[in-house]
N, C-alpha and C positions, 0 to 999 in steps of 0.2 A: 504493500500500500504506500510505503515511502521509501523513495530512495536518496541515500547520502552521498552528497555529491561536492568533489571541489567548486570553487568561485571558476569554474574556468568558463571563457569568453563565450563557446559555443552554448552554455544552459546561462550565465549571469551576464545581463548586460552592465549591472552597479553589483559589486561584492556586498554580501551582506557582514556588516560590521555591529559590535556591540552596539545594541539600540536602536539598530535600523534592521529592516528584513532583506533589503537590494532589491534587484528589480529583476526578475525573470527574463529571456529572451524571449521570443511572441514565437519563435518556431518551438522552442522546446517547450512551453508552455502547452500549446498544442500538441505537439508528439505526448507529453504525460498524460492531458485531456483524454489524448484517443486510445489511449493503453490502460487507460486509468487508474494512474499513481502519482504520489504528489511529489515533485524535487522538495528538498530537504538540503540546502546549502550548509556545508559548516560555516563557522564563524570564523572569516579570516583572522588569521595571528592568534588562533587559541591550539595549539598545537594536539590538545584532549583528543580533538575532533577528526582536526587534520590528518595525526595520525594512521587513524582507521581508514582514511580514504589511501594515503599514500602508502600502507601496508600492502596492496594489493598492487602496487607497480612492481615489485619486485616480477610477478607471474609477467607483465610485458615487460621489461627487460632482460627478462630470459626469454623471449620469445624474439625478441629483437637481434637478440645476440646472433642469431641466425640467419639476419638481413641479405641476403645474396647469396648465401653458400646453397641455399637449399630449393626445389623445386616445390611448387605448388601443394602440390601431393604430397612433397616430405612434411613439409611445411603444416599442413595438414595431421600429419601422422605424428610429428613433433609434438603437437599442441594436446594431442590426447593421449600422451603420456604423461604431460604437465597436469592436464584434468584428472587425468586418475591418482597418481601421486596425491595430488592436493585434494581429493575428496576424498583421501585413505588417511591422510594424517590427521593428528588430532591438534584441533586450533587451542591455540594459546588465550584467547576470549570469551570462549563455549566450554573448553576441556573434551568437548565430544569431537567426534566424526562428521565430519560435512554431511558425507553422504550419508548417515543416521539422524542425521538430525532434519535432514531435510525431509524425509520421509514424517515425521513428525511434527514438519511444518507446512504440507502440501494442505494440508486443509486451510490453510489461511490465505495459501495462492490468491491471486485475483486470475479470471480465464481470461485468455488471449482475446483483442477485439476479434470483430469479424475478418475474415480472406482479403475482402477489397480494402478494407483499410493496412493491413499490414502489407496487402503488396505494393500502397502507395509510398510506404519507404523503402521499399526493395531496392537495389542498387545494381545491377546487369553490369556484366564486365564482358561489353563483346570481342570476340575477335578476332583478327584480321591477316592475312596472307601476304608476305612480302614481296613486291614483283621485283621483274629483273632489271626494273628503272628503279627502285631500291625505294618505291614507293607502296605506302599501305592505303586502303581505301574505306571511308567513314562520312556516312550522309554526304554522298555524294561529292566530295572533293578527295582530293587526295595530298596525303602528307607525307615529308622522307623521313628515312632513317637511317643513320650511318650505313657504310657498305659491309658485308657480311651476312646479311641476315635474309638474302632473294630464299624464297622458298619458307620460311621459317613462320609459324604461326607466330604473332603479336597478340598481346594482353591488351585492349584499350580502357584506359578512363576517361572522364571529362570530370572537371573541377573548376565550378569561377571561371566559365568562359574559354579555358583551357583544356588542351586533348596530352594526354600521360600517355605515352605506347611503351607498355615491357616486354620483356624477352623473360619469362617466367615472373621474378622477384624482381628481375633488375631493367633500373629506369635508364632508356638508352634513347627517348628524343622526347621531347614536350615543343608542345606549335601553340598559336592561340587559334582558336576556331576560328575559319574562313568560311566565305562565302566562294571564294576564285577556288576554281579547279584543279590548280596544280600549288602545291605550297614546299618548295624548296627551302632549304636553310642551307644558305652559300658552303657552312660549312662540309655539309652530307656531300653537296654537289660536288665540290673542291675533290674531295679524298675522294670519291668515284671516277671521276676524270683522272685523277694524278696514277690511279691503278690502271686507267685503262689507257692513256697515253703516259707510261712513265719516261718518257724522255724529254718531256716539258719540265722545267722550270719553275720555281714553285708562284714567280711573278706571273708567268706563261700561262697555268693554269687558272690565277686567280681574272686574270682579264678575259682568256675565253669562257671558263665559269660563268663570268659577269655579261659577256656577250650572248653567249646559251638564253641565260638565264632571266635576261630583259626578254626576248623571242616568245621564250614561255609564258612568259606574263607571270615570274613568280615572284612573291613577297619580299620587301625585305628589310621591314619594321619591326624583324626579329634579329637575337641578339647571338651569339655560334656559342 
């Protein structure tokens, strides 16, 4: 029914401080509305509180620690060794068993809203095939990625107007979402050209790049 949460920026838009309550964000005020549970800010700088919430980072920064080394699927397989471990020990604040104790406390659960509300925060990670223009394609334009990767499935996100393409875990180009159909970053182009004429010059390439790449009509309000 409640959940304890730090002041952080995406649930508090004002920290709640001694004598004040803060001010909720208007999205996570609604995500809690449609789940129906109420945030619970600690009190900044009372450490009682804090505590408890930062106790539980230690489980993401052991999961962190894995940033790149590990595929999707390990990555996956990693984390439910973590969960079982940590639902088998006995908590230092309970003295019991997570996983005894939960059972003991499903009756209090609240039930999941309905299907359509939960899939409206659902988050889709589509993804996409790399051509041998060393570009991947997403609503309809297309974005590059360093050379290496023709053939190879890509991980997409979007975040704030911007497109993340991974290669499993690991982030290998970010674009800002376009409108134009072809969206090069001089850099990706550079290093494709230079493998494929390498007797050019690294100035050589960088001015036929830029001559390429005016023809194309591609962007270049982005930074390499």
């Amino acid at each position: 029914h409640v959940l304890l949460t730090d002041n952080m920026k995406t649930v508090m838009v004002q920290p709640r401080l001694a004598g004040t309550k803060g001010q909720l964000h208007t999205k996570a005020e609604q995500f809690s509305s449609d789940f129906g549970f109420t945030f619970k800010p600690c009190m900044a700088r009372r450490p009682q509180t804090k505590g408890k919430v930062e106790s539980q980072m230690k489980i993401l920064d052991e999961i962190h620690a894995y940033q790149g080394k590990l595929t999707i699927q390990e990555v996956e397989e990693q984390i439910q060794k973590i969960i079982l471990r940590s639902n088998l020990a006995i908590s230092q604040a309970t003295r019991q068993i997570p996983s005894a104790l939960l059972e003991k406390e499903k009756e209090s659960l609240t039930p999941l809203p309905t299907k359509v509300i939960r899939d409206s925060y659902r988050i889709d990670h589509p993804k996409a095939k790399v051509s041998a223009s060393n570009l991947i394609s997403f609503r309809g334009s297309h974005y590059s990625v360093p050379p290496g990767y023709v053939a190879k499935s890509m991980t997409l996100k979007t975040i704030d107007k911007m497109l993340y393409i991974y290669d499993s875990t690991e982030l290998i180009a970010q674009h800002p979402l376009s409108g134009k159909k072809v969206n090069y970053l001089p850099s990706h182009y550079e290093a494709q050209l230079q493998k494929t004429i390498p007797y050019l010059s690294s100035e050589d390439v960088k001015a036929k790049a830029k001559s390429n790449l005016e023809k194309i009509g591609a962007i270049y309000d982005t930074t390499d």
